[in-house]
C-alpha positions as CSV (number, residue, x, y, z in Angstrom):
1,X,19.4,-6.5,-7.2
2,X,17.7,-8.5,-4.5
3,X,14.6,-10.4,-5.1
4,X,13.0,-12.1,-2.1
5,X,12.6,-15.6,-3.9
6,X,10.1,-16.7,-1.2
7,X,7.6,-14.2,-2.4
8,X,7.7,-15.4,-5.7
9,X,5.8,-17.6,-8.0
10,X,7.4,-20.3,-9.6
11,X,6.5,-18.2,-13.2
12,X,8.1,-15.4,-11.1
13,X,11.1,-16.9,-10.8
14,X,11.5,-18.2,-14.4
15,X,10.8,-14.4,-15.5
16,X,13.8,-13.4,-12.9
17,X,16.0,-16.4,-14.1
18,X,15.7,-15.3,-17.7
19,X,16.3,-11.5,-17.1
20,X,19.5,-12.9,-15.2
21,X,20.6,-15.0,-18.1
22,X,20.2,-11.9,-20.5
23,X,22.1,-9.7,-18.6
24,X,25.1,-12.2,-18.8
25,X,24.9,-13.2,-22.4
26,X,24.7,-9.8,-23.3
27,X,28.2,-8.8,-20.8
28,X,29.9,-11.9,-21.9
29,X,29.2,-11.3,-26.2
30,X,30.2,-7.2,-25.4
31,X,33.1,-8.5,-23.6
32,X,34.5,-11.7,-25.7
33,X,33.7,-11.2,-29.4
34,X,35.5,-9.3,-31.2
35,X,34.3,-8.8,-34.6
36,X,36.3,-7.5,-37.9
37,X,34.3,-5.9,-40.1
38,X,31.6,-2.8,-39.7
39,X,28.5,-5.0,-40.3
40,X,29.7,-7.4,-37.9
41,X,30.2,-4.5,-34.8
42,X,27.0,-3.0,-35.8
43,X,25.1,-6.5,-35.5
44,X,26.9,-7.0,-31.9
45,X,26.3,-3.5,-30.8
46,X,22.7,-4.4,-31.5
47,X,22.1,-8.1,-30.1
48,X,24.7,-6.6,-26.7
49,X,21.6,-3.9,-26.7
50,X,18.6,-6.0,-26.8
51,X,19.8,-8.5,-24.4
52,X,21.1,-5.8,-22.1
53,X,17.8,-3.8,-22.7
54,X,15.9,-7.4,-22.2
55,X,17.4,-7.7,-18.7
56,X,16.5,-4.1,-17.5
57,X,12.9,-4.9,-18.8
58,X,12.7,-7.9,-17.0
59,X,14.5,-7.7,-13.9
60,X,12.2,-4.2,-13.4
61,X,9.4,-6.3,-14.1
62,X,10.3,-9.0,-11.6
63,X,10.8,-6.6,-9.0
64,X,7.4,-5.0,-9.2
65,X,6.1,-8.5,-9.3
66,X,8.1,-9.2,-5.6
67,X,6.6,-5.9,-4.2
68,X,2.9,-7.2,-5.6
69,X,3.1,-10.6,-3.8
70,X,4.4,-9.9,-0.5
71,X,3.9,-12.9,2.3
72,X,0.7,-11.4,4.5
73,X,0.5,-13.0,7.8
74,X,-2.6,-13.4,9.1
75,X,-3.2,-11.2,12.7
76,X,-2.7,-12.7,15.7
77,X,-5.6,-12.7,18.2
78,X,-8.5,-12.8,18.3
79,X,-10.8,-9.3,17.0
80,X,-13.4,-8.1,19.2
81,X,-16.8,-9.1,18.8
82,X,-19.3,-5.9,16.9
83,X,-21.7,-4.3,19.2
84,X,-24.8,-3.5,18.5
């Protein structure tokens, strides 16, 4: 996804930073451990799902927050004067 960092606040940008972070943490634990027993694949199915789940959330969130604060420049020109 592409976020246009200019538009965003610096809280904005955390929230984006974090959603990133989850997304990795949850691909790098689904991809690296490799757990024995059935209590121990069940507890990494789940923590792979709420950070995975986490980043969706987030990243979703952080794109409706780009759309919200979009730069507005101001028009150029001068308007013309109301008549009466």
């Amino acid at each position: 996804m592409h976020f246009p960092n200019r538009n965003l606040s610096p809280r904005g940008r955390v929230i984006v930073q974090i959603g990133n972070f989850s997304l990795v943490a949850g691909l790098l634990l689904w991809m690296f451990v490799h757990p024995t027993g059935q209590f121990e694949k069940n507890s990494l199915h789940a923590a792979c799902g709420f950070l995975l789940g986490l980043s969706i959330t987030i990243n979703l969130f952080g794109l409706r927050f780009a759309r919200r604060c979009t730069n507005v420049e101001p028009p150029t020109g001068t308007a013309p004067a109301p008549q009466p």
